[in-house]
C-alpha positions in Angstrom: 0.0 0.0 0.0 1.5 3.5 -1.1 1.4 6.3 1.7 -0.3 8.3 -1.2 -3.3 5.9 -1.0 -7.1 7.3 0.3 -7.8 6.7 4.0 -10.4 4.3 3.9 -11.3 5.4 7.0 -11.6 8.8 6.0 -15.8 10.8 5.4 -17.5 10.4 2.3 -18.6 13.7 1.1 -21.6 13.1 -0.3 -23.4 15.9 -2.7 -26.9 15.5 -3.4 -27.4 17.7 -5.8 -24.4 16.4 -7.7 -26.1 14.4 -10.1 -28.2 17.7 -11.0 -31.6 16.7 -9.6 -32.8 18.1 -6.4 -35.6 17.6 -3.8 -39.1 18.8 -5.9 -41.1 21.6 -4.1 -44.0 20.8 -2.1 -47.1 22.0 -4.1 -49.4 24.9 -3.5 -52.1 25.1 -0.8 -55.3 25.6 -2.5 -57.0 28.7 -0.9 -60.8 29.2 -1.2 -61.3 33.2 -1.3 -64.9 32.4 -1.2 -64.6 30.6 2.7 -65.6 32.1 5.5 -64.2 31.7 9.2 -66.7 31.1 11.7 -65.8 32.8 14.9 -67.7 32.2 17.7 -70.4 34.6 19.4 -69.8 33.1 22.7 -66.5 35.1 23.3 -68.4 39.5 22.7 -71.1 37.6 25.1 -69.0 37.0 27.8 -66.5 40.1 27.2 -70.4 42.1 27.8 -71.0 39.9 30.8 -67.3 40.8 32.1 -68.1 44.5 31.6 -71.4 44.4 33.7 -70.0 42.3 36.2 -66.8 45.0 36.3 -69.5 47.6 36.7 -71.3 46.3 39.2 -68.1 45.4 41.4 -67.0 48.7 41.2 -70.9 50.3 42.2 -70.1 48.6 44.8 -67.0 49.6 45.6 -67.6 53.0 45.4 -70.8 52.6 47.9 -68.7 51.1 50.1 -66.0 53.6 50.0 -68.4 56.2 50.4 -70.1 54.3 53.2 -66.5 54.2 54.8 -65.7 58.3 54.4 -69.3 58.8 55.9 -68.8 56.7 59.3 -64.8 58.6 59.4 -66.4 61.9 59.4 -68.4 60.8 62.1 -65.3 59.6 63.8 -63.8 63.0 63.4 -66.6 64.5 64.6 -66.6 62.5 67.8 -69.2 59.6 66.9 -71.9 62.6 66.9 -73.8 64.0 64.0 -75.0 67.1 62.7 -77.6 69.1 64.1 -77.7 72.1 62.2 -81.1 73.2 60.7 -81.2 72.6 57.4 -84.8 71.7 56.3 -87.5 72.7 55.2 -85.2 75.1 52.8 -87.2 77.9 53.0 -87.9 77.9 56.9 -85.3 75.5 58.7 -86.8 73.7 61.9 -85.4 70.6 61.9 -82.1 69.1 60.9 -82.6 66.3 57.8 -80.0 65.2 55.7 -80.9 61.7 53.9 -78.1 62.2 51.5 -75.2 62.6 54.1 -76.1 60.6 56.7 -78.0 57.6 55.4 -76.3 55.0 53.9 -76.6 54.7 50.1 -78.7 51.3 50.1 -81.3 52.3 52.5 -81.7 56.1 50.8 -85.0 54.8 48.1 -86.4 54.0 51.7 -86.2 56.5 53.5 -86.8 58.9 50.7 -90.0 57.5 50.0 -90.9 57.4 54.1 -90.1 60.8 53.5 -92.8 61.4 50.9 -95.6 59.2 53.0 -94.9 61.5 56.2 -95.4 64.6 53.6 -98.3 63.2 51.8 -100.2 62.7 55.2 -99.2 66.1 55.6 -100.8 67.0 52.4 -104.1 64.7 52.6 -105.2 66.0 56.2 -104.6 69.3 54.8 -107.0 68.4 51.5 -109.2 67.0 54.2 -109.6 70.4 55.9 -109.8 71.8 52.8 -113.2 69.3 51.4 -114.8 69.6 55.4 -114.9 73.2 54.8 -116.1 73.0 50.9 -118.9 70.8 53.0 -119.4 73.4 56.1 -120.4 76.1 53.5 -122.9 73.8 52.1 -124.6 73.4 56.3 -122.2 70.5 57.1 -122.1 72.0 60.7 -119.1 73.3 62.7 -118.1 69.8 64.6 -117.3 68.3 61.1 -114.3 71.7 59.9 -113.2 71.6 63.7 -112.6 67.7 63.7 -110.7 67.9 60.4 -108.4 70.8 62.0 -107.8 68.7 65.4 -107.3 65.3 62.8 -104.4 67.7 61.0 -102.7 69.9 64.1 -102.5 66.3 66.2 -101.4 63.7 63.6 -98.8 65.5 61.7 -96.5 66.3 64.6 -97.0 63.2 65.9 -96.4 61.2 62.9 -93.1 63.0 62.5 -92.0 62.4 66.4 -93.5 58.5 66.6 -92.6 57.0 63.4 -90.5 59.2 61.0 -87.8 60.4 63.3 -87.2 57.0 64.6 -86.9 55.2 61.4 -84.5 58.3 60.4 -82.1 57.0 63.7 -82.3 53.5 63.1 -81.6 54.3 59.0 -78.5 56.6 60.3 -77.2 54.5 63.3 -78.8 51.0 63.1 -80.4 51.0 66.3 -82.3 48.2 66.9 -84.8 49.9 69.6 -85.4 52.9 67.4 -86.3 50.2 64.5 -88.8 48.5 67.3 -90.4 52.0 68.1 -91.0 52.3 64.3 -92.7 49.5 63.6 -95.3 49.6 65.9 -96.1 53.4 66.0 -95.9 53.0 62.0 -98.3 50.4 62.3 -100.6 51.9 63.6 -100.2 55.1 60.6 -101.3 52.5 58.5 -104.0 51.5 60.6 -105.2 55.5 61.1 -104.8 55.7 56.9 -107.3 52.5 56.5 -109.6 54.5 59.2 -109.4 57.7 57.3 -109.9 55.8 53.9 -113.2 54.2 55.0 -114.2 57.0 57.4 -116.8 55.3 59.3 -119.5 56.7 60.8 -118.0 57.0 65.0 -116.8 60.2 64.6 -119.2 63.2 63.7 -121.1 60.8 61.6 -117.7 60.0 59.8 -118.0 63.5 58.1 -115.0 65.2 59.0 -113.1 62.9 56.5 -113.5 62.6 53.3 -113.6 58.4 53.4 -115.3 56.1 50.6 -118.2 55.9 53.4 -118.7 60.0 54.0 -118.5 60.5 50.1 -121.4 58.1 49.4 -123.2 59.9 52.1 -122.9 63.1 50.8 -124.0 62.0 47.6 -127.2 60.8 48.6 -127.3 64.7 50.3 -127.0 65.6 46.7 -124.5 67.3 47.3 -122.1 66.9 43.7 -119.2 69.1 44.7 -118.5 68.3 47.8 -118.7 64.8 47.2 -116.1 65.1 44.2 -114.1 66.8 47.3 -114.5 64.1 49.1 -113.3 61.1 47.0 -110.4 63.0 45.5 -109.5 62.7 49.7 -110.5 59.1 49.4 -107.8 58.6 46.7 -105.4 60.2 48.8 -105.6 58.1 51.7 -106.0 55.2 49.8 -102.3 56.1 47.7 -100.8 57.0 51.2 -101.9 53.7 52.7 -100.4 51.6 49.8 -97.0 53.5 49.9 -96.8 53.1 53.9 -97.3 49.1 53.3 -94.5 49.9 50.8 -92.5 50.7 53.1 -93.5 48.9 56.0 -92.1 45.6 53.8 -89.1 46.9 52.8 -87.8 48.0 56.2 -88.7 44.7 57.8 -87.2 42.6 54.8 -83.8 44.6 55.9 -84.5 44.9 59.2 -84.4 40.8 59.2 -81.5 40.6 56.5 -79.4 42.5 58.0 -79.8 40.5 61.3 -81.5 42.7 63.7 -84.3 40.7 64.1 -82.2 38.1 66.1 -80.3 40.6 68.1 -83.2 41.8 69.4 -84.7 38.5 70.1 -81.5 37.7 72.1 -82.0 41.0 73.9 -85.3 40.2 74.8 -84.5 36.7 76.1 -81.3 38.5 78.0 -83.9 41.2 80.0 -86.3 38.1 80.7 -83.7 36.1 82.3 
């Protein structure tokens, strides 16, 4: 063997493309231009249901953080709360302030408390205001001055016996001044019902304008002061409804929020 031979040990180097063919090209995807891509629905229905949910958490969130600035100010000013006389606007008496004070959840209710106290106010007063129409037409003096005691007692006493004390229990969550509410309110609803019917107990039920004392003073033939009358029948009818109204919903969160058993474990504590 000549020292000029190959290594037989030595790499092939092998060229595949020496013999002048190469490796054939993989042929075209056919494309339709006319298919379409389905994408599904399901994904804009749930980014929408995302976005609500988002919005809700952060309603929330900003109740809650306005809930929490609300009770600090309290803190600050020593657990206490305004008295200042702010309302009515045009004649401050009394200090209300249902948008400070009460917490945002519980502000429809006692807005709308708000607006039975103030219609009472404003169906006694029609109720003056039909006696009188009836007075001038010989319905006799006890009838007008019944309607004018019915007015100068009930109002301030509705405000003192039921409205202020849901106010306090909506403002701190006092558990007594929710008790004191439902049974004085109870018994607005009951005086609403008694004024809606007006019965004949009282005056011959003529000193308010009920379904009962409007039929009666048709039969008197008297047109226009029935029409009085059962336009004050409506009234007290709409203010009984809304107080029921409300009646419901602050018992459905007086019970939610668990006051119900607080107080029942209070009551079984001062038994023992």
């Amino acid at each position: 063997m000549s020292r000029y031979d190959a290594n037989p040990f030595a790499e092939e180097d092998v060229n595949p493309f020496a013999d002048g063919k190469g490796l054939s090209p993989l042929p075209p995807e056919r494309y339709d231009r006319g298919a379409t891509i389905d994408i599904p629905l399901d994904n804009s229905r749930s980014l929408k249901d995302k976005e609500k949910e988002l919005k809700a958490r952060e309603a929330e969130l900003k109740r809650r953080e306005q809930e929490i600035k609300r009770k600090e100010e309290n803190v600050k000013k020593g657990g206490g709360f305004s008295t200042d006389k702010n309302w009515p606007p045009f004649y401050p008496i009394i200090h209300h302030d249902i948008a400070n004070e009460i917490p945002i959840h519980l502000q429809k209710i006692q807005y709308v408390a708000l607006t039975t106290y103030l219609g009472l106010v404003v169906t006694l007063l029609w109720n003056i205001i039909a006696v009188t129409v009836f007075f001038f037409h010989g319905g006799g003096i006890i009838n007008w001055i019944m309607s004018i005691i019915y007015f100068v007692t009930t109002c301030p006493l509705a405000y003192f016996l039921w409205y202020r004390p849901l106010y306090r229990a909506m403002r701190t969550d006092s558990s007594l001044s929710f008790a004191g509410f439902f049974l004085c309110y109870t018994f607005h609803i009951g005086f609403c019902i008694f004024c809606a019917l007006a019965p004949p107990i009282i005056s011959g039920g003529l000193s308010l304008t009920g379904i009962l004392s409007a039929i009666a003073i048709i039969t008197l033939n008297y047109v226009t002061v029935a029409i009085f009358y059962f336009i004050g029948f409506g009234m007290f009818v709409i203010e009984t409804l809304m107080s029921i109204w409300v009646l419901k919903q602050v018992l459905t969160y007086f019970r939610s929020s668990g006051k119900a058993q607080d107080m029942k474990r209070d009551a079984v504590r001062a038994a023992i």
